[in-house]
Residue frames as a rotation matrix with the C-alpha (Angstrom) as fourth column:
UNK 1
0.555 -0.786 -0.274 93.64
-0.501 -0.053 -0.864 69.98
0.664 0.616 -0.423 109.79
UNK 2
0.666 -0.405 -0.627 95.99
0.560 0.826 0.062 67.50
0.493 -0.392 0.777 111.00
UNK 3
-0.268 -0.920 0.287 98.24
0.377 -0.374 -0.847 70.10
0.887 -0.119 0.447 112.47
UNK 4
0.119 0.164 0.979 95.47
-0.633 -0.747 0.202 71.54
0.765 -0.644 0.015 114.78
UNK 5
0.866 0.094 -0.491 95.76
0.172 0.866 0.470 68.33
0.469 -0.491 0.734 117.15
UNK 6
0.370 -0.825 0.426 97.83
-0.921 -0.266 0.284 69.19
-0.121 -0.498 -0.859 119.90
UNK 7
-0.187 -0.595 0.782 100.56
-0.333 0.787 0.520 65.93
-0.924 -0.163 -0.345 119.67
UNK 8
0.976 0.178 -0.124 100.21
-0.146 0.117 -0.982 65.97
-0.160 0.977 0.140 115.98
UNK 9
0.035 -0.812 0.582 103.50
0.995 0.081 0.054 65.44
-0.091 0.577 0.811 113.99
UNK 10
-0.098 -0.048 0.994 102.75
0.165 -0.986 -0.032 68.86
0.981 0.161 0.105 112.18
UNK 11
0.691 0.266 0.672 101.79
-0.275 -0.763 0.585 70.77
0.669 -0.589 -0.454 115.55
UNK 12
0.781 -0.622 -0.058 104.84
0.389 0.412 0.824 69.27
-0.489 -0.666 0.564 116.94
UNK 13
0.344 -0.568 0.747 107.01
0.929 0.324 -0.182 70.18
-0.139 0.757 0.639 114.31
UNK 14
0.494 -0.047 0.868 105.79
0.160 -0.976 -0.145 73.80
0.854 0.211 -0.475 113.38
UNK 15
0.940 -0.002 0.341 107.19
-0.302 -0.468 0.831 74.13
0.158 -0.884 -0.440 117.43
UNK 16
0.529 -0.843 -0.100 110.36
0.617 0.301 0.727 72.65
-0.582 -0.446 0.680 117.17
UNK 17
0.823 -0.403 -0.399 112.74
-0.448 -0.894 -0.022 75.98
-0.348 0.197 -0.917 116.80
UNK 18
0.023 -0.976 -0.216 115.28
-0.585 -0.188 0.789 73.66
-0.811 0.108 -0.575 115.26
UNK 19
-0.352 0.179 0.919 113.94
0.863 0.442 0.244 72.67
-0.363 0.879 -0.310 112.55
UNK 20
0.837 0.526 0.152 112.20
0.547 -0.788 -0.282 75.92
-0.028 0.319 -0.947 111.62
UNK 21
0.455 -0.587 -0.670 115.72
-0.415 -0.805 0.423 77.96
-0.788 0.085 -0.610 112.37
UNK 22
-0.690 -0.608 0.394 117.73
0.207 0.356 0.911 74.95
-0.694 0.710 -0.120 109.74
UNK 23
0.192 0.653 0.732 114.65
0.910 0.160 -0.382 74.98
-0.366 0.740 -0.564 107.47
UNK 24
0.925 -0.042 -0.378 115.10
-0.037 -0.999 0.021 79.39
-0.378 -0.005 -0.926 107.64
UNK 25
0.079 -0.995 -0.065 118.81
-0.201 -0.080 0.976 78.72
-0.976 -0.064 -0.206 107.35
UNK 26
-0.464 0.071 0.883 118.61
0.795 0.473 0.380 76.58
-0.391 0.878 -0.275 103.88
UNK 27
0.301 0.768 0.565 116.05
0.912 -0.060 -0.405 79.12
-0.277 0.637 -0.719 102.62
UNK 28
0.579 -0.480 -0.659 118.05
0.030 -0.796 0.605 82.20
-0.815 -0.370 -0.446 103.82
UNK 29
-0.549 -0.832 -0.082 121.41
-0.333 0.128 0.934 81.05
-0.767 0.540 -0.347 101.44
UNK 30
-0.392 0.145 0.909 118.98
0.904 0.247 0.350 79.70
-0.173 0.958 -0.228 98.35
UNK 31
0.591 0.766 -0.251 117.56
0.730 -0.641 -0.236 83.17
-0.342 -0.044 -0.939 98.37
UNK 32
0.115 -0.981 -0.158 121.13
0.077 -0.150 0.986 84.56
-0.990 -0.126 0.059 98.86
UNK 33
-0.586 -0.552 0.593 121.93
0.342 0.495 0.799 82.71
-0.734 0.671 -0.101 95.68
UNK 34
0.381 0.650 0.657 118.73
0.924 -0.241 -0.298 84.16
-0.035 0.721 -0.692 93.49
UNK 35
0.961 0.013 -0.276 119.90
0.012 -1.000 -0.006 87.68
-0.276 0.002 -0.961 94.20
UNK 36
-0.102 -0.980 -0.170 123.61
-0.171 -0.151 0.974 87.18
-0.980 0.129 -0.153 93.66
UNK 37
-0.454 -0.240 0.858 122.27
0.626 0.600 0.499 85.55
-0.634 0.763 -0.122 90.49
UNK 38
0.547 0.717 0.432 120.15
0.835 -0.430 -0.344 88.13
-0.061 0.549 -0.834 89.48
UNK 39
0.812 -0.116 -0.572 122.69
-0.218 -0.969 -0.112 90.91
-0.541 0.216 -0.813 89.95
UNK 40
-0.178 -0.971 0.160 125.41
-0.129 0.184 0.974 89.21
-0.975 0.153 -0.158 88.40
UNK 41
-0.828 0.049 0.559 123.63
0.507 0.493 0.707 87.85
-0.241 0.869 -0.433 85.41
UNK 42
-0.687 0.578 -0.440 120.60
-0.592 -0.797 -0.122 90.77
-0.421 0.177 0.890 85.27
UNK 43
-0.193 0.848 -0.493 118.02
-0.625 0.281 0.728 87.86
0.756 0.449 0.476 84.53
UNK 44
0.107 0.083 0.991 116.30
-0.785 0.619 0.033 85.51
-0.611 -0.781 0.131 87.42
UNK 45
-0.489 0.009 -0.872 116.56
-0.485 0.829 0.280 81.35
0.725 0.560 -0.401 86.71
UNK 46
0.803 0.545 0.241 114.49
-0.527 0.461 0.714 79.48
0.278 -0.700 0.658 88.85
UNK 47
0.657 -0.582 -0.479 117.43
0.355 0.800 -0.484 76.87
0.665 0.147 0.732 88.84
UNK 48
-0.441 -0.785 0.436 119.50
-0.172 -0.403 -0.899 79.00
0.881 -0.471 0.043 91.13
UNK 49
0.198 0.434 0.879 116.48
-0.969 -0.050 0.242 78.49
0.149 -0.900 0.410 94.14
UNK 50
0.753 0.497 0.432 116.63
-0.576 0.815 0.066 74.83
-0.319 -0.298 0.900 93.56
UNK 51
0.804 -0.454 -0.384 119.35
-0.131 0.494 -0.859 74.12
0.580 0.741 0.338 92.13
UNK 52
0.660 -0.598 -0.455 123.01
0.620 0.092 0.779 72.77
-0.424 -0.796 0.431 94.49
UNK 53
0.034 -0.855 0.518 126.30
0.993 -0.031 -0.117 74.83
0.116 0.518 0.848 94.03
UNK 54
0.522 0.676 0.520 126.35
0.347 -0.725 0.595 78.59
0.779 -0.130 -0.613 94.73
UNK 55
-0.869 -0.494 -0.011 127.40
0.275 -0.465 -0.841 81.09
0.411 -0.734 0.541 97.06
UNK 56
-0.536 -0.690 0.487 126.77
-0.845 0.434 -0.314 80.56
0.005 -0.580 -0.815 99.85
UNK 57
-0.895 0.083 -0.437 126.91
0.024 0.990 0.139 76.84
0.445 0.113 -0.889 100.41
UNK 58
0.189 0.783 0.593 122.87
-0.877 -0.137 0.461 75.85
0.443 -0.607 0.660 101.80
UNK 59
0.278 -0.031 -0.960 123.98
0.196 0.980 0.025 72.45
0.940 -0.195 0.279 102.48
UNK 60
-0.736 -0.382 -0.558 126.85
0.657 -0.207 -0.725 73.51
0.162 -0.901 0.403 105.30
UNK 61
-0.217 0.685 0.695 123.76
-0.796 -0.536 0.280 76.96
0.565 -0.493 0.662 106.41
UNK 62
0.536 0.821 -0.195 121.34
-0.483 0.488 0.727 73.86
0.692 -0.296 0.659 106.97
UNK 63
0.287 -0.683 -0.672 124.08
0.637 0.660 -0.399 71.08
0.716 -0.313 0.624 108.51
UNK 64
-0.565 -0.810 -0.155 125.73
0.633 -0.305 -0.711 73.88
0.529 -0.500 0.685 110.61
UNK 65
-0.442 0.742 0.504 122.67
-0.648 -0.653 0.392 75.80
0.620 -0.153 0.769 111.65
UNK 66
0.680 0.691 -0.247 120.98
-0.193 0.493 0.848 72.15
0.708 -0.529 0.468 112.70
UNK 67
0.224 -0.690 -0.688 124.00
0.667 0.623 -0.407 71.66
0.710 -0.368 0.600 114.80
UNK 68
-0.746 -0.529 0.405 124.48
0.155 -0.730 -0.666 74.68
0.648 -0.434 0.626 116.57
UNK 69
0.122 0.856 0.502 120.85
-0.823 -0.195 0.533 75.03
0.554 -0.478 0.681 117.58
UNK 70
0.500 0.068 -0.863 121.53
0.413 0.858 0.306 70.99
0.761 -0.510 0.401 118.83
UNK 71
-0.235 -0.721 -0.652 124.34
0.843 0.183 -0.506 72.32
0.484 -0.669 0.564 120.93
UNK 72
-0.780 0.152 0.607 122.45
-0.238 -0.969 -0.063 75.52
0.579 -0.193 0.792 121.97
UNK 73
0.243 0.940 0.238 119.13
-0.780 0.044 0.624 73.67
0.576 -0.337 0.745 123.14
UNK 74
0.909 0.139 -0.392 120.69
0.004 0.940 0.341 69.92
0.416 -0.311 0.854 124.36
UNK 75
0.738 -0.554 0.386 124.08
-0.096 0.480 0.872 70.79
-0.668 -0.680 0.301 125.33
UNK 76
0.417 -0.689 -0.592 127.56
-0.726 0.140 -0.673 71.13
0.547 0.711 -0.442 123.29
UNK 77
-0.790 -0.592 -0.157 128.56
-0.606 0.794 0.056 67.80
0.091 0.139 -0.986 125.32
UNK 78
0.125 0.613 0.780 125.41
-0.593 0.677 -0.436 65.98
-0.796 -0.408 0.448 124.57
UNK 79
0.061 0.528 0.847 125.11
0.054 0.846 -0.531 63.41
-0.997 0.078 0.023 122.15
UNK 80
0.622 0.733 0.276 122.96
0.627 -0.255 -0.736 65.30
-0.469 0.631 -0.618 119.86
UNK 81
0.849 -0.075 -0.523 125.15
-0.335 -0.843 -0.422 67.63
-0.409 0.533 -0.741 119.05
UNK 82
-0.380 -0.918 0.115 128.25
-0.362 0.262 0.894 65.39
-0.851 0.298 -0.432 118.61
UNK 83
-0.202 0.499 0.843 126.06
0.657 0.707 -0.261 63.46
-0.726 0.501 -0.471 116.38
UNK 84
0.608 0.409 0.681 125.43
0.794 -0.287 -0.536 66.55
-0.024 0.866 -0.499 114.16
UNK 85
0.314 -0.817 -0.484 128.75
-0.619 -0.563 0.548 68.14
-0.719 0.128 -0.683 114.47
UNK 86
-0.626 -0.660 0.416 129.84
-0.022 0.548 0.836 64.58
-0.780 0.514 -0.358 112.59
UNK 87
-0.042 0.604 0.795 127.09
0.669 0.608 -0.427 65.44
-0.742 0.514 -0.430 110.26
UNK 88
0.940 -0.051 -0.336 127.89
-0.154 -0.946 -0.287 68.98
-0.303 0.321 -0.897 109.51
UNK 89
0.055 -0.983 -0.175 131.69
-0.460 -0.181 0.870 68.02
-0.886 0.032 -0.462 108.80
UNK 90
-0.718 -0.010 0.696 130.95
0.663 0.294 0.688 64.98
-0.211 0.956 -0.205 106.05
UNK 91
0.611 0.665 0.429 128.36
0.719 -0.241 -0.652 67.36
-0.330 0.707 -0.626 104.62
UNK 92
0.759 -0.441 -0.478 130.72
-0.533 -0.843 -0.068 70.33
-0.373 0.307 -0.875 104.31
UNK 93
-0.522 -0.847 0.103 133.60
-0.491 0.397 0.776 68.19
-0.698 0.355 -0.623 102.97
UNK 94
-0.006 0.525 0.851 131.23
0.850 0.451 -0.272 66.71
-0.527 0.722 -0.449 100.43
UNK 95
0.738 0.648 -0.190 129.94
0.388 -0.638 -0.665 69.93
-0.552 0.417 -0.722 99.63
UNK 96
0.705 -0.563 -0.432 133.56
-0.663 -0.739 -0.120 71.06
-0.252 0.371 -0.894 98.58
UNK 97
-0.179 -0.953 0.245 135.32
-0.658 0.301 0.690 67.81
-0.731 -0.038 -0.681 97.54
UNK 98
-0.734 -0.027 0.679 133.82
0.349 0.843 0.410 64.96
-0.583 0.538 -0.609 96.30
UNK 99
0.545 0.817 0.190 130.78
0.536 -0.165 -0.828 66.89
-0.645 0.553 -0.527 94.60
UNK 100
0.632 -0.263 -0.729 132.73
-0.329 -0.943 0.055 69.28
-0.702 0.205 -0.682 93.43
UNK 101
-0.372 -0.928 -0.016 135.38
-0.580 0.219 0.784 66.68
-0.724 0.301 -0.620 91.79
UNK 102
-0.282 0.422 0.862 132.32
0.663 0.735 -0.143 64.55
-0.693 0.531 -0.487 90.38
UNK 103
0.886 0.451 -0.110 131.00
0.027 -0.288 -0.957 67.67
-0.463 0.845 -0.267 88.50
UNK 104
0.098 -0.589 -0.802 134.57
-0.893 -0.408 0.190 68.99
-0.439 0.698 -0.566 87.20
UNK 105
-0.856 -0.412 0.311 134.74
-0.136 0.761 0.634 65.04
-0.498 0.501 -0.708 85.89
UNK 106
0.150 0.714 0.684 131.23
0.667 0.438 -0.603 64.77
-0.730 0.547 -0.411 84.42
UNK 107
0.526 -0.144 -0.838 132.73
-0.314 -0.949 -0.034 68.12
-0.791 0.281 -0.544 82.36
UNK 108
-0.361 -0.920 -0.153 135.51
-0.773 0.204 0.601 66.30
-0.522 0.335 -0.784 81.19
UNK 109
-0.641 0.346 0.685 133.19
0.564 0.818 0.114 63.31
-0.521 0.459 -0.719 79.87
UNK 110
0.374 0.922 0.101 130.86
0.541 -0.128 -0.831 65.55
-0.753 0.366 -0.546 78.45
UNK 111
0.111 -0.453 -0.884 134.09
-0.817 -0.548 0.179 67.63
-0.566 0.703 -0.431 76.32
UNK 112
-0.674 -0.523 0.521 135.16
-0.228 0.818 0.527 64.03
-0.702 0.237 -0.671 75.44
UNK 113
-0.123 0.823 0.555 131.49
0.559 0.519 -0.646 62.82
-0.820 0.231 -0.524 74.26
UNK 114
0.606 0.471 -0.641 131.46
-0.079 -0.767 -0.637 66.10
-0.792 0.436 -0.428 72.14
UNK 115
-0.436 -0.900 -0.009 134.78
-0.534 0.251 0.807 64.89
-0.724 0.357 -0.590 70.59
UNK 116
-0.661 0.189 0.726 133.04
0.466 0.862 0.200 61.45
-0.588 0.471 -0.658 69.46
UNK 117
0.043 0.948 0.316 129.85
0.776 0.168 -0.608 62.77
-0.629 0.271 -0.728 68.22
UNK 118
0.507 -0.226 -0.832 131.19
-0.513 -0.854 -0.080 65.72
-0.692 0.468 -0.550 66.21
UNK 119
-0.679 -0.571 -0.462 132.92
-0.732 0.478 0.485 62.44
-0.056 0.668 -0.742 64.47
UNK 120
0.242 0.908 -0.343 129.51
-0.920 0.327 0.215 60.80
0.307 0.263 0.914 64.14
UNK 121
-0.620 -0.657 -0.429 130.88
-0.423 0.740 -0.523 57.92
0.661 -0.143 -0.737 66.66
UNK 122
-0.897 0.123 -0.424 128.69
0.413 0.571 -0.709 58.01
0.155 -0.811 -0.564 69.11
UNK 123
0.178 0.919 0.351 125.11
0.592 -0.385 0.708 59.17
0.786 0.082 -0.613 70.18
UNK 124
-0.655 -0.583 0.481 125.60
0.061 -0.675 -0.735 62.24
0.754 -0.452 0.477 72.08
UNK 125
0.501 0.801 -0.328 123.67
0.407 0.117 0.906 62.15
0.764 -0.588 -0.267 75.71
UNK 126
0.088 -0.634 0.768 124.97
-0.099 -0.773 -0.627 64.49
0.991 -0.021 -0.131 78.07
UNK 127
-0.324 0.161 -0.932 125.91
0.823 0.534 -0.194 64.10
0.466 -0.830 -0.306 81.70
UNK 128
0.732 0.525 0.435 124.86
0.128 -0.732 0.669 66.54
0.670 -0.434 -0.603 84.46
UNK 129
-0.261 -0.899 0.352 127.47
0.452 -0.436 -0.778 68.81
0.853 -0.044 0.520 85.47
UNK 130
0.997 0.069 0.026 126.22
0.014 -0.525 0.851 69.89
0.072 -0.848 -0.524 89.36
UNK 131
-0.018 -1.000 -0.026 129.31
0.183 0.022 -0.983 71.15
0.983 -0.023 0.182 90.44
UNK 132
0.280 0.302 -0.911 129.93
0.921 0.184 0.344 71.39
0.271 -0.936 -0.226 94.32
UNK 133
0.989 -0.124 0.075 131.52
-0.145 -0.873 0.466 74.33
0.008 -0.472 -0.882 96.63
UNK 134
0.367 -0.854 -0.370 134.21
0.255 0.475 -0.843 75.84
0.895 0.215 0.392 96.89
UNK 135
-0.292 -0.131 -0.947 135.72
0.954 0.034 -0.299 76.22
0.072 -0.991 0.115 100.41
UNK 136
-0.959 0.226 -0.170 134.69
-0.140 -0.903 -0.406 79.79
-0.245 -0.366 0.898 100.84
UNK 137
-0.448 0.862 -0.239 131.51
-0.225 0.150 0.963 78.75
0.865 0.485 0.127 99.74
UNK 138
-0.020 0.314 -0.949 131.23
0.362 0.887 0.286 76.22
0.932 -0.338 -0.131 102.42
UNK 139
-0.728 -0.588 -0.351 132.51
0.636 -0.389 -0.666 78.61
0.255 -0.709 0.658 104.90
UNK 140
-0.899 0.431 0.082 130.26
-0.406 -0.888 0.215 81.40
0.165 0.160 0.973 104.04
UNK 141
-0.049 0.648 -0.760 127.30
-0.064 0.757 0.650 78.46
0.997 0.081 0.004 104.34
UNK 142
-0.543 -0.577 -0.610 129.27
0.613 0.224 -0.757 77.75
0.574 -0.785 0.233 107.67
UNK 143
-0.988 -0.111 -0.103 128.78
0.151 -0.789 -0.595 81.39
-0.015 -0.604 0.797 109.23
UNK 144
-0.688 0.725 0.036 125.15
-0.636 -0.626 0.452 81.66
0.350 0.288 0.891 108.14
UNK 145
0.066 0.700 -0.711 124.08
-0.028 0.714 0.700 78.95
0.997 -0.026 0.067 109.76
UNK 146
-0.488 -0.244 -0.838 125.44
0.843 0.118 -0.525 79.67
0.227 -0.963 0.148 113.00
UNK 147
-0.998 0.011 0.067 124.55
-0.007 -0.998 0.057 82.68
0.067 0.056 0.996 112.57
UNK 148
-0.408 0.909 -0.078 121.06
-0.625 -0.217 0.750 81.91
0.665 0.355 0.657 112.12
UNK 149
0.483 0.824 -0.295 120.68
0.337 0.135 0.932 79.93
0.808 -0.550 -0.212 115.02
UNK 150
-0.570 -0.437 -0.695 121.88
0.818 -0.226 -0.528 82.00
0.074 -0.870 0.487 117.06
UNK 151
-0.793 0.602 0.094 119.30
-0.540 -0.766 0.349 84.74
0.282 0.226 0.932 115.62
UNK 152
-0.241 0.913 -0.329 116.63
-0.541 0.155 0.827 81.87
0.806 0.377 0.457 116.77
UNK 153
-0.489 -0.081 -0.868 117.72
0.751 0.467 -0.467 80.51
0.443 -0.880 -0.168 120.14
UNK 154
-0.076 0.275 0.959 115.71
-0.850 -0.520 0.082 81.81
0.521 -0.809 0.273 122.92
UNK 155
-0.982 -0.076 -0.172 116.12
0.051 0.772 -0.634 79.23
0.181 -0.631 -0.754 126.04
């Protein structure tokens, strides 16, 4: 197997504790999100593991998880970690603005479309409504990624 090669990609990888704590971090909050979904709605959807949107946010877990561990292993004034502090900010401000504003408009085109086609104007073809986070979402994302690598740092 291509991993057992010491200086493999994969046998390099499986060892790098920041990727494995963000990878843990993402899975942590889509897990999150199956169980809130299952006790809220008393049925499972697969769509809730894979799907974006959700308490709590995985985007900002992952984004804020790979950043802390940067600034935990290289240094909060190296580089690396500025470099994924400015990646953890436009992802959390995506995650709660501009997604969020693109689903609450693909809504609005998709009440509209129902308009026409209920008047036999138009073929009806629906958009996809991902809505984003809202700030406590993102927040709650936020903490759980730090949080998790700070459960995975060991110097």
């Amino acid at each position: 197997m291509l991993s057992d090669y010491p200086g493999s990609f994969l046998s390099e990888l499986s060892r790098n504790k920041t990727v494995i704590a963000s990878a843990s971090a993402w899975a942590i909050a889509q897990t999150i999100k199956v169980v809130l979904g299952i006790l809220r709605e008393r049925r499972f959807n697969f769509r809730w593991f894979v799907g974006s949107g959700g308490m709590p946010s995985s985007h900002a877990a992952l984004a804020t998880c790979l950043c802390s561990s940067a600034g935990f292993y290289y240094g909060f004034d190296s580089g690396l970690f500025a470099m994924t502090l400015g990646f953890a900010v436009i992802t959390m401000f995506d995650a709660q603005g501009v997604r969020r504003q693109s689903g609450h408009q693909a809504e609005a085109l998709n009440k509209i479309l129902e308009d026409i086609y209920a008047q036999k104007g138009l073929q009806e073809e629906r958009l996809k409504e991902l809505f984003g986070h809202t700030p406590i979402e993102v927040f709650a994302g936020g903490v759980l990624g730090v949080v998790i690598a700070i459960l995975f740092y060991k110097p």
